[in-house]
N, C-alpha and C positions, 0 to 999 in steps of 0.2 A: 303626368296626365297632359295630353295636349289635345286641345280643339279646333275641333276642324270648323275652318270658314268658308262659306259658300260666296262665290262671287256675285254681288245683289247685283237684280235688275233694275235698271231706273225705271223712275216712277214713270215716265215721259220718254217718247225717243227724242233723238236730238234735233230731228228734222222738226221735230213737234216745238222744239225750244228758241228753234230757228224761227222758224214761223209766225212764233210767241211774241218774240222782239219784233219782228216785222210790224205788228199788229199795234205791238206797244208805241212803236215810233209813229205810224201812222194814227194813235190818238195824240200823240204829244204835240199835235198840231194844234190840238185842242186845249190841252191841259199841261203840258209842256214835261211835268214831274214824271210821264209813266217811261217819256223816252230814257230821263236818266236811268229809271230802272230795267230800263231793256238795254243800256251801257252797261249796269253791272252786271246784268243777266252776262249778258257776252264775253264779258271777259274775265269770268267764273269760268265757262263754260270751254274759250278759245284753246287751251292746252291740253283737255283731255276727250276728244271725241276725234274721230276719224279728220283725213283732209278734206274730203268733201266739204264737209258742215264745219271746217277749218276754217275754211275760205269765206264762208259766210259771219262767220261771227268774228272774222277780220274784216270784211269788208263793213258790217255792221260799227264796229270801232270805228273807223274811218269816217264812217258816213254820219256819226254823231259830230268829231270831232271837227271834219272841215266841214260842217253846216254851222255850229257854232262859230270858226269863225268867220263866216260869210254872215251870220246876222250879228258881229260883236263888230262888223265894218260899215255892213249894211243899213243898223237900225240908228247909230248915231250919225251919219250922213242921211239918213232920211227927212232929219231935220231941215235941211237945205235941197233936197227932192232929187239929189243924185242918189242917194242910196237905195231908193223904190224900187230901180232897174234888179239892184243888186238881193233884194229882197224878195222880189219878183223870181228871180231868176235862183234864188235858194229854194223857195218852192219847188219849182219844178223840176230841178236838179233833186232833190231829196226826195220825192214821188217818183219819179221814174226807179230810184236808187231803192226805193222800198219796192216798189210792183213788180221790177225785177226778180230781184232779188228772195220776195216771196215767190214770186210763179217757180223759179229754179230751185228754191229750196222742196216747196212742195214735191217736185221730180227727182232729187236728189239729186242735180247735178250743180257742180261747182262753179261759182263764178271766176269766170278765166282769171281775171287781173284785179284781183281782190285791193290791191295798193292804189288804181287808179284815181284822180281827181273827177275822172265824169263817172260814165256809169258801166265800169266794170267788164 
């Protein structure tokens, strides 16, 4: 006897998961914990969805990981008030990398240069 398996639907499409993480990083400004979970979201997610939404949830990786270390450089030099620029300047590197990044994913189109250090 053998049974037959139906290819399930996700619960979610992947633009939506994309999205998800965007959303997450942009509270984690706040709370800091939802970004890590929108790291793992992503890279759960980076090896089986199309390349579009490939490129997102690589770029997404990226954009946790050299934001972390721009504030693991930035916030102990802050103490001597060189680091503020650098602090400063992760902000707004990581906003633009988020509002990106969501506006393209909402359209479904790919962020060109997913590996880049600015913004993609």
């Amino acid at each position: 006897m053998s049974l037959s398996y139906e290819t399930q639907r996700p619960i979610a499409s992947d633009n939506i998961v994309a999205g998800a993480v965007y959303v997450l990083y942009g509270v984690g400004y706040f709370t800091g914990i939802t970004a890590l979970m929108g790291l793992i979201i992503a890279y759960v997610k980076v090896d089986d969805t199309d390349p579009v939404m490939q490129s997102h949830f690589r770029f997404q990786i990226r954009t946790f990981w050299i934001g972390l270390l721009y504030l693991a450089i930035g916030i102990p030099f802050s103490l001597v008030l060189i680091g503020l620029p650098i602090v400063a300047w992760w902000f707004i590197w990581s906003l633009i990398r988020i509002v990106k990044g969501g506006l393209l994913s909402i359209e479904h189109k790919p962020i060109v240069n997913p590996k880049s250090w600015l913004f993609g």
